[in-house]
C-alpha positions as CSV (number, residue, x, y, z in Angstrom):
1,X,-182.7,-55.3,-30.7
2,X,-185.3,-53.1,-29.7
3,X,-184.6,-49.4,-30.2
4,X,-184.7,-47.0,-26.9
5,X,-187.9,-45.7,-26.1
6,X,-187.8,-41.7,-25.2
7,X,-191.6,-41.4,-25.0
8,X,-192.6,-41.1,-21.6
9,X,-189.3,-41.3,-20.8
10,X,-189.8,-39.4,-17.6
11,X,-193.4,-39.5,-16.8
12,X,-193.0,-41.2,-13.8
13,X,-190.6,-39.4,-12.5
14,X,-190.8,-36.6,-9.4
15,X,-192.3,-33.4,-9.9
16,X,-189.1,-31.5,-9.6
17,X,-187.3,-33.7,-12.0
18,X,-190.0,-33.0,-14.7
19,X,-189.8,-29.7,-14.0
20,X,-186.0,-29.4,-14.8
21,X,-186.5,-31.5,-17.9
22,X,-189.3,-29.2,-19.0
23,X,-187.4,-26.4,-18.5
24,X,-184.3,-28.0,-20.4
25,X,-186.1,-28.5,-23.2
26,X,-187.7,-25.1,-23.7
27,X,-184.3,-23.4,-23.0
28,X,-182.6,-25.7,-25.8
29,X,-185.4,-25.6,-28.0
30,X,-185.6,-21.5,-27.4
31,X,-182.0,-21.3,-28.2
32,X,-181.4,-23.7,-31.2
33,X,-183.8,-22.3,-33.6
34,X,-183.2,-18.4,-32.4
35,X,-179.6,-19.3,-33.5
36,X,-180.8,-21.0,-36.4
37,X,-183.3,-17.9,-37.1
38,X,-180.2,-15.5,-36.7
39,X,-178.0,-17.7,-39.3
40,X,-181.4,-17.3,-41.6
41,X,-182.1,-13.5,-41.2
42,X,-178.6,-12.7,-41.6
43,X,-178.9,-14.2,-45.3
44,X,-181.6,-11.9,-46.0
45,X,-180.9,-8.2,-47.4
46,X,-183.9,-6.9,-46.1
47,X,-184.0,-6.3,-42.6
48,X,-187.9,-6.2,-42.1
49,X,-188.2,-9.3,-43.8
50,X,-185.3,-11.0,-42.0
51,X,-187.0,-10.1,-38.4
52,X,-189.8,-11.9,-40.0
53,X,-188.6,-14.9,-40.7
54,X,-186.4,-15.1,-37.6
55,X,-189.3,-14.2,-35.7
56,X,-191.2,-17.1,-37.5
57,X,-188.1,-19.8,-36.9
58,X,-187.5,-18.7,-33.2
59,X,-191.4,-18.5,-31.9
60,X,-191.8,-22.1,-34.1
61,X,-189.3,-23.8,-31.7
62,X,-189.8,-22.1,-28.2
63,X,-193.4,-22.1,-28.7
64,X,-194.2,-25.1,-30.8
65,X,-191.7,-27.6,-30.7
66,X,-190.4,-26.6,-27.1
67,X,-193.5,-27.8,-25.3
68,X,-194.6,-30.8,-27.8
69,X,-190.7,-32.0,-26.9
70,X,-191.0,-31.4,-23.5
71,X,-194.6,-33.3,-23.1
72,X,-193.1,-36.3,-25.2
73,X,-190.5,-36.7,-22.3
74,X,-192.6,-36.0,-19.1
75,X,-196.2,-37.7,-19.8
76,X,-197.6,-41.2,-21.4
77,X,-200.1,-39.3,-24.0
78,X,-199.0,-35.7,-25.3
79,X,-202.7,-35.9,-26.8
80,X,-204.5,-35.7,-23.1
81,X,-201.8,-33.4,-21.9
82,X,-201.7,-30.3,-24.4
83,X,-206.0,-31.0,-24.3
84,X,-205.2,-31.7,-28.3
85,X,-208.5,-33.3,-28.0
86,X,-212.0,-32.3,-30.6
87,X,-215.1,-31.1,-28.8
88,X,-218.5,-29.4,-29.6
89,X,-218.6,-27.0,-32.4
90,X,-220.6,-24.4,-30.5
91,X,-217.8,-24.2,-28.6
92,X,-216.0,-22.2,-31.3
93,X,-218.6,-19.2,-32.0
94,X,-219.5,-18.2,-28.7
95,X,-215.6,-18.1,-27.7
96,X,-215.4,-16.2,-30.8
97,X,-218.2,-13.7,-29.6
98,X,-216.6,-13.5,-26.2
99,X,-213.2,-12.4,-27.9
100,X,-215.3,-9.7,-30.3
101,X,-217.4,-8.4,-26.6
102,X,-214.0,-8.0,-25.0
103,X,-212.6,-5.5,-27.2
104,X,-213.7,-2.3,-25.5
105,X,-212.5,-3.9,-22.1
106,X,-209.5,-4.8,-23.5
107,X,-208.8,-1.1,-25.3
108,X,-210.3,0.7,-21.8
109,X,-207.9,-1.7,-19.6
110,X,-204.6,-0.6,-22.5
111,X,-205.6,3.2,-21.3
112,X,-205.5,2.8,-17.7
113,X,-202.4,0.3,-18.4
114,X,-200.8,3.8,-19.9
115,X,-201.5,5.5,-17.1
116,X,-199.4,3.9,-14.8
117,X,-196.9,5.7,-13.1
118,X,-193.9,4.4,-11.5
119,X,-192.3,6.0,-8.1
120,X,-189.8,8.5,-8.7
121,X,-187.1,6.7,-7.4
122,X,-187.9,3.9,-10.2
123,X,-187.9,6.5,-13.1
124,X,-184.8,4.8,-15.0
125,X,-187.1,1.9,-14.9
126,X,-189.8,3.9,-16.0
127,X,-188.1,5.5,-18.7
128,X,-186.3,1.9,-20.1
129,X,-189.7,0.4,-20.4
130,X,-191.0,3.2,-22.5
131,X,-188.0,2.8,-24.7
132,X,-188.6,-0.5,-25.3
133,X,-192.6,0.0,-25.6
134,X,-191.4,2.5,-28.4
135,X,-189.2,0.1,-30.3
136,X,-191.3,-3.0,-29.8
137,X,-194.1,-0.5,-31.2
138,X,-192.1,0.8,-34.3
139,X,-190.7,-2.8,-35.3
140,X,-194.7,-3.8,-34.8
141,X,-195.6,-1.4,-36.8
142,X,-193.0,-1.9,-39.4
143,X,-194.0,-5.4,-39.9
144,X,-197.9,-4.5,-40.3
145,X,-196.6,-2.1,-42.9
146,X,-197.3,-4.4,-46.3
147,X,-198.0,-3.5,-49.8
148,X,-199.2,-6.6,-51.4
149,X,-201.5,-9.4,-50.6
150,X,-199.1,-12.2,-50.3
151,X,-197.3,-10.0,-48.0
152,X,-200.4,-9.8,-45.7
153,X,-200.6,-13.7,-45.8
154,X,-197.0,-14.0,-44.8
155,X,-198.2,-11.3,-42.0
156,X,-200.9,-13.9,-40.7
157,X,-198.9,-16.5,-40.3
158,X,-196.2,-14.5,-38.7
159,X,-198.2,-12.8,-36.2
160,X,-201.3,-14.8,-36.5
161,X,-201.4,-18.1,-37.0
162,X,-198.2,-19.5,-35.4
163,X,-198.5,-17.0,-32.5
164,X,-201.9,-18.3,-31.8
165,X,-200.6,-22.2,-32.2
166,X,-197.4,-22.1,-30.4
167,X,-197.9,-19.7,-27.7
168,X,-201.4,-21.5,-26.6
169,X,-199.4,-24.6,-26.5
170,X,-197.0,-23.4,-24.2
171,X,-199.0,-21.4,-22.1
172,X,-202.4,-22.8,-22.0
173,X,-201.4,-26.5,-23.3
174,X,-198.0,-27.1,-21.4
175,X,-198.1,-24.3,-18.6
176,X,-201.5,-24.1,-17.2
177,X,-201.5,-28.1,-16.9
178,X,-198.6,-28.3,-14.8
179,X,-199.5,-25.8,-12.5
180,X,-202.9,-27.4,-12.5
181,X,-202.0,-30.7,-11.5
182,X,-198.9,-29.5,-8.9
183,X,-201.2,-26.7,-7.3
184,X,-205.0,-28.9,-7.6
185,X,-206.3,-25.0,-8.5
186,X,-207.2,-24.5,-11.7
187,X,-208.1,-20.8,-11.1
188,X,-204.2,-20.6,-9.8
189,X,-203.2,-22.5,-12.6
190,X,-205.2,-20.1,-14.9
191,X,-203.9,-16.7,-13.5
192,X,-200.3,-17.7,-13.2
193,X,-199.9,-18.5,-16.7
194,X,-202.2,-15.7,-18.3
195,X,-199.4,-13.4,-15.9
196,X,-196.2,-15.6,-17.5
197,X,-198.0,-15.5,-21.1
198,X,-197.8,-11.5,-20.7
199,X,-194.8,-10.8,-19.3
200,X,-193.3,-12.6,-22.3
201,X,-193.9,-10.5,-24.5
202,X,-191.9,-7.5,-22.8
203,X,-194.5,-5.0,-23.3
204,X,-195.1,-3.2,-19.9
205,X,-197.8,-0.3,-21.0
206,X,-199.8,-3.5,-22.3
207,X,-199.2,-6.2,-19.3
208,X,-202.8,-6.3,-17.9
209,X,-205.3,-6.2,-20.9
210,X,-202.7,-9.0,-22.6
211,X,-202.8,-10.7,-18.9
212,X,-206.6,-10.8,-19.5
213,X,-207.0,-12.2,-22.9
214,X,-204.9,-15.2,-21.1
215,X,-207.4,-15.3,-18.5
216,X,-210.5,-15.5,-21.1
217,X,-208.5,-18.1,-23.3
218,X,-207.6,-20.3,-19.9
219,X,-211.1,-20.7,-18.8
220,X,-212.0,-21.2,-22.7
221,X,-209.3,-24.4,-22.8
222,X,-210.8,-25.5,-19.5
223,X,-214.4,-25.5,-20.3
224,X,-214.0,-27.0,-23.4
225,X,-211.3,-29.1,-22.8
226,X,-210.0,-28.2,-25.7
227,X,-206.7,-26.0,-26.9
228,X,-208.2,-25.7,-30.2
229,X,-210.5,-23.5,-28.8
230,X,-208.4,-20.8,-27.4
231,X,-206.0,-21.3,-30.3
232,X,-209.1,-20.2,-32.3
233,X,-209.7,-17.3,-30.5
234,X,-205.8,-16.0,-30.3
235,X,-205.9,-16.3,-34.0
236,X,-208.9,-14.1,-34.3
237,X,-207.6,-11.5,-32.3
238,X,-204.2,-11.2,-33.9
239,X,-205.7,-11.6,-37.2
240,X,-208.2,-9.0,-36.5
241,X,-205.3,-6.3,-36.2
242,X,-203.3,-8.0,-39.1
243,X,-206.3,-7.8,-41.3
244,X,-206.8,-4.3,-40.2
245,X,-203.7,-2.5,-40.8
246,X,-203.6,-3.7,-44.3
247,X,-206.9,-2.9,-45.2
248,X,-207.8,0.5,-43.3
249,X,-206.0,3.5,-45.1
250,X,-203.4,4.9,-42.4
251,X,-205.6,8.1,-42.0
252,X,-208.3,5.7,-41.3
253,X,-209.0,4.8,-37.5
254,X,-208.7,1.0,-36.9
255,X,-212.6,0.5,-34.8
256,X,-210.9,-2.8,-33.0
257,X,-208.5,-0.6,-31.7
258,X,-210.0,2.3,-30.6
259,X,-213.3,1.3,-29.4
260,X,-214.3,1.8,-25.3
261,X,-211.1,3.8,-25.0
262,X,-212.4,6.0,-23.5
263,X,-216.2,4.7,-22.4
264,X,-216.4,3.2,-19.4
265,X,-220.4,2.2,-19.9
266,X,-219.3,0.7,-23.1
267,X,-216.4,-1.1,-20.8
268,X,-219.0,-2.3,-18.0
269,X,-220.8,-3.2,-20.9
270,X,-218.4,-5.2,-22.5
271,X,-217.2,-6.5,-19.1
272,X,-221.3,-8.1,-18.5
273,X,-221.5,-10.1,-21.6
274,X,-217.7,-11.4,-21.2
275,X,-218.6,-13.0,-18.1
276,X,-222.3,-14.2,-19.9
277,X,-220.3,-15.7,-22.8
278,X,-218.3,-17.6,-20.5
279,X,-221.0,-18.8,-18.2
280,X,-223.1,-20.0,-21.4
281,X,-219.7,-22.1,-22.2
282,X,-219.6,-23.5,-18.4
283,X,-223.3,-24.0,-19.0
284,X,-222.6,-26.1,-22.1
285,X,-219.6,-27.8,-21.0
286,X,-221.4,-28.7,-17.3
287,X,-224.2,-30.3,-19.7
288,X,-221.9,-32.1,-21.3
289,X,-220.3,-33.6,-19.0
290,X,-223.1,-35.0,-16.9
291,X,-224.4,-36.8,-20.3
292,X,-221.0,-38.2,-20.5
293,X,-221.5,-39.4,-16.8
294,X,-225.3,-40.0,-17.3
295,X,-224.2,-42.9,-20.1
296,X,-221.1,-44.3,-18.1
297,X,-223.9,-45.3,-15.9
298,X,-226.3,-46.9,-18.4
């Protein structure tokens, strides 16, 4: 008897149905292991450590297993879909190089983000989102906080590597290619889900420069037609700060973080050779692509 088959199980089916099994599945997935995570955490005497590891068991399934579960279901190859695919090595060091040229956008952009002011007649919305900026910040900080170096590793795989892995799947993998295919524009597709990817995170005074590292990464998946790529990148930046905070005394200023604060030559700056990074990578990638055509035809 032959056993029921649940791959592709809906690929065929209507947009709106996929949809609602997408969304199913990342809801389920979401709440299972953040149950799971709580029943985990609440084993563990220390409370930093607990938030840890329930932050590592929750972000694993809503992030990870969510949309590899949900791409199982809705499509024939979860491979082509997520963009799991290798490409050219000189993808990796110039998307690297873009990620290290857009740090004093990035910290400029946080500054102007902090500047926002809300109407007065929103100011108990105004002052909620500072409160949770300020706790968000303090449990941030308490996790960076480590005395030992298997502490540190623990951090990068916390706040690093699995950040980097699930959240680009969802996002870039999962999200971007559904609004790509349902809206025909990737530039739509790209924005919408750099905007979803920040608002996630529930950090207000650090929507935009977070909305346009999602931006950078989007392009980077779809110029080199790899996830791998941007999930390279994402792990560089959170390891950066990671790395950072355990190796810079506190008294020490962290340069990743403070630098173009307050330099808006050194932002233009870093704004120019974002946008030459990524047309070298459309360069490469438009190369690419008509040798691939260029030997269909031989």
């Amino acid at each position: 008897m032959k056993h029921l088959m649940i791959k592709g199980l809906y690929a065929d089916s209507s947009p709106i149905r996929k949809f609602f099994v997408s969304f199913f599945m990342i809801i389920f997935c979401s709440i299972l292991f953040m149950c799971i995570g709580l029943l985990i955490m609440n084993q563990i005497s220390d409370y930093v450590v607990g938030m840890k590891v329930y932050q590592l068991i929750s972000a694993t399934g809503t992030f990870c297993i969510a949309p590899l579960s949900a791409s199982y279901l809705i499509c024939h190859s979860c491979k082509d879909y997520l963009s799991l695919h290798k490409t050219k090595a000189i993808f990796y060091p110039i998307a690297i190089l873009i990620v290290i040229a857009a740090i004093p956008f990035i910290n400029f952009t946080t500054v102007l983000n902090e500047q926002i002011e809300l109407p007065e007649s929103w100011q108990f919305i105004e002052s909620w989102m500072k409160e949770m900026e300020e706790k968000n910040g303090d449990l941030t900080q308490q996790f960076l906080d480590v005395s030992n170096f298997g502490e540190y590793l623990f951090n990068l795989l916390v706040l690093a590597l699995i950040p980097a892995i699930g959240e680009e799947l969802l996002f870039r993998g999962f999200i971007q290619k559904a609004l790509q295919k349902h809206t025909k524009n990737i530039h739509i597709a790209i924005w919408c889900s750099a905007i979803l990817f920040s608002a996630i995170h529930c950090q207000f005074y650090g929507f935009f420069p977070r909305m346009f590292m999602g931006i950078i990464f989007g392009y980077l998946l779809y110029w080199s037609g790899s996830i791998f790529v941007p999930m390279a990148c994402h792990f560089f930046n959170n390891a950066v700060i990671v790395t950072g905070s355990y190796f810079i005394n506190e008294n020490e200023e962290n340069i990743a973080e403070t630098l173009g604060k307050e330099d808006l030559l050194l932002c233009l700056l870093s704004f120019a050779l974002i946008i030459g990074g990524c047309y070298i990578i459309k360069r490469i990638s438009n190369t690419i692509t008509m040798q691939k055509e260029t030997n269909k035809e031989i």
